[in-house]
C-alpha positions in Angstrom: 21.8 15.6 -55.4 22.1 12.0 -56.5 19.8 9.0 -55.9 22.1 7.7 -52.6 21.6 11.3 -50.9 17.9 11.4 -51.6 17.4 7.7 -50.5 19.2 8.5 -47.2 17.1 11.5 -46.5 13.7 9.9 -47.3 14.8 7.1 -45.1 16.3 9.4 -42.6 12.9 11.8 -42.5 10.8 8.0 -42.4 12.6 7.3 -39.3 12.2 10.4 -37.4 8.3 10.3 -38.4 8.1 7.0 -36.9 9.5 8.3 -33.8 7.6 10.8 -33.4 4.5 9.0 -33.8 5.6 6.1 -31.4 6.2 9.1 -29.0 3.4 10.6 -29.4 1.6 7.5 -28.7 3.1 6.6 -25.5 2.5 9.7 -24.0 -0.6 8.9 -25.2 -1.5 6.2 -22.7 0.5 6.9 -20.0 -1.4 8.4 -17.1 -2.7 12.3 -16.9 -1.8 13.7 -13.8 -4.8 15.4 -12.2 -5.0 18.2 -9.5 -5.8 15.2 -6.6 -3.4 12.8 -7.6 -0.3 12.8 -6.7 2.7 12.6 -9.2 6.3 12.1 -8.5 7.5 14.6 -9.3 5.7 16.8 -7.0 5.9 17.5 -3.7 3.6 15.5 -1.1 3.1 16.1 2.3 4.5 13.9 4.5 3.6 12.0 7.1 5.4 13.6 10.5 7.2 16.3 9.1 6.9 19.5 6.5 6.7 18.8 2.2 9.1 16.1 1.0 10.2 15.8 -3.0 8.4 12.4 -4.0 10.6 12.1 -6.6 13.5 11.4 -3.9 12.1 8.9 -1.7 11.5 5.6 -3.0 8.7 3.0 -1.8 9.3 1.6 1.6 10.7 -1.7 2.0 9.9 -4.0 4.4 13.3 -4.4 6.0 12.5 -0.6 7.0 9.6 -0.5 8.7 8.1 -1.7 12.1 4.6 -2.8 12.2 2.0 -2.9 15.3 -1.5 -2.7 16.3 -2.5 0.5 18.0 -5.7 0.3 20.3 -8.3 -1.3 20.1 -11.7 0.1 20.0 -14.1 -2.0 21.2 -18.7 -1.8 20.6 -21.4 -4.5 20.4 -19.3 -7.0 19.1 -17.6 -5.0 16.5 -13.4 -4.0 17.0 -11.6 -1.5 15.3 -7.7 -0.8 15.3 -4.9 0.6 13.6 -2.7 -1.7 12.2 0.8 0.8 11.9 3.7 0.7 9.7 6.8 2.9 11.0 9.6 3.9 9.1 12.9 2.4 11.0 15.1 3.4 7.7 17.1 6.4 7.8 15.8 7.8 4.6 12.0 8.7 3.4 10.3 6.7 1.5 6.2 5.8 0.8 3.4 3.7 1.1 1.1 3.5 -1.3 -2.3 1.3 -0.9 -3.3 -2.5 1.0 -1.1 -4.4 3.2 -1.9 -8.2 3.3 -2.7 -10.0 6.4 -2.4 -13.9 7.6 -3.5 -14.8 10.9 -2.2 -17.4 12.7 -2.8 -19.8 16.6 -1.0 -20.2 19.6 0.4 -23.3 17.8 1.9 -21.6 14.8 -0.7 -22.9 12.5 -2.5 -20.6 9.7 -6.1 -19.2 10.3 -8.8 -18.9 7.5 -7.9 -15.5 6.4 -10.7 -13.2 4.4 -8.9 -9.9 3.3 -11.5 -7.3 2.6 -10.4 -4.3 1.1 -12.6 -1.2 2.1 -13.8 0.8 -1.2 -11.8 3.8 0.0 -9.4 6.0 -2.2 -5.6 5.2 -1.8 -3.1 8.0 -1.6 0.3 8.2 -1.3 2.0 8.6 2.1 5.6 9.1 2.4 7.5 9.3 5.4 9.9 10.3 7.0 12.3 8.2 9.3 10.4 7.6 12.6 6.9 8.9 11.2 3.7 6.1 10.7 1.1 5.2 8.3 -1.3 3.5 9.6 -4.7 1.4 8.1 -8.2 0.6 9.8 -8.8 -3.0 10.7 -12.3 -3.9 11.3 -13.4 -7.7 12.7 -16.4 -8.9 14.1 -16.4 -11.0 17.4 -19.4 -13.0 17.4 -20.4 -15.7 14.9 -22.7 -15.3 12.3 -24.4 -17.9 9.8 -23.4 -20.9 10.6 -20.6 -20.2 12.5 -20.8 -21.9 16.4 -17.5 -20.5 17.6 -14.8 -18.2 16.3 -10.6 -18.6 16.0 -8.2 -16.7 18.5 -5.4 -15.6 16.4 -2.0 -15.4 18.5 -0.3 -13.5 15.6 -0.3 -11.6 12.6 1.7 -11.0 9.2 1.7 -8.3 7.9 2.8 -7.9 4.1 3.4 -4.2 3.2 2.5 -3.0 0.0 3.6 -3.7 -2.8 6.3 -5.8 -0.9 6.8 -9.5 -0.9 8.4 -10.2 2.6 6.7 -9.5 5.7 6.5 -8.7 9.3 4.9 -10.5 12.0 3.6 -9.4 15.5 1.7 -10.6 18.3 -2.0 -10.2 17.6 -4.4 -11.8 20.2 -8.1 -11.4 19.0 -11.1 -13.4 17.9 -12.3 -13.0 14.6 -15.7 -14.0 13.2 -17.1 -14.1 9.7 -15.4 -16.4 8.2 -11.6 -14.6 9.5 -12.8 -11.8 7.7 -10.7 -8.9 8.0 -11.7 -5.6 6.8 -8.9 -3.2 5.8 -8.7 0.5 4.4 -5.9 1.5 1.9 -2.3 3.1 4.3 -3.1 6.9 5.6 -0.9 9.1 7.5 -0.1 8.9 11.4 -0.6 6.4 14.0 -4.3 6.6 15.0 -7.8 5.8 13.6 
């Protein structure tokens, strides 16, 4: 063996060292999958339907989904609804945590919004075309603080997660504290 050869393998056997090592180190940090969260690569249950492969449908875009406002549940001055995202695409795909929310008047002009997002565990929700996700709104109707009258909204945008263009429906309501709106992290179906 002469001194090129055993040059090229020591810097041959560096290299793969150093590989291995940066390997190892990635995998490292990236995120252990537990038994309650959901990777992936696994299959998930989803939302209208039997088991779908994760790994095939990809996050929902806006272009793909409807949005509404289910009922509205109404007790001393407290309301409650579901604020629903439907799957219009013709594939599957998910939803995975907050929506964002921007209230608006009659006259087309922004409301105070306060976004408040309920302390509530996010899971993964994928659907299936025509199946719904849905999150709990929560507003209060009567003033507080300093407050002498409340906002009627007229409508409501509705940013899905993770997305950066939105959808907008009618939403008549008034809403208290401040515009606060309290929201819970996208679940499965249509109702509360």
């Amino acid at each position: 063996m002469n001194l090129i050869d055993s040059t090229y393998r020591a810097r041959r056997l560096t290299a793969v060292s150093t590989a291995a090592v940066a390997l190892a180190a990635v995998s490292a940090c990236a995120p252990v999958a537990s038994a309650s969260a959901e990777s992936p690569a696994v299959a998930v249950k989803a939302a209208g339907s039997a088991a779908v492969s994760a790994g095939t449908a990809g996050r929902c875009r806006t272009g793909g989904l409807r949005a509404s406002v289910g009922r509205v549940d109404a007790g001393a001055g407290q309301r409650y609804a579901p604020l629903v995202l439907t799957n219009t695409s013709g594939k599957s795909c998910w939803v995975y945590g907050f929506v964002g929310l921007v209230m608006f008047d009659a006259k087309g002009d922004a409301l105070r919004t306060r976004v408040r997002r309920e302390s509530v565990p996010a899971h993964r929700v994928t659907l299936r075309p025509g199946a719904s996700a849905h999150a709990r709104l929560h507003w209060a109707t009567v003033p507080s603080g300093r407050e002498t009258s409340c906002p009627s909204a007229a409508r409501l945008m509705i940013i899905p997660p993770d997305e950066v263009a939105h959808l907008e429906i009618p939403f008549t309501g008034t809403v208290c504290g401040d515009g606060r709106l309290d929201v819970t992290p996208m679940t499965s179906g249509a109702r509360l």
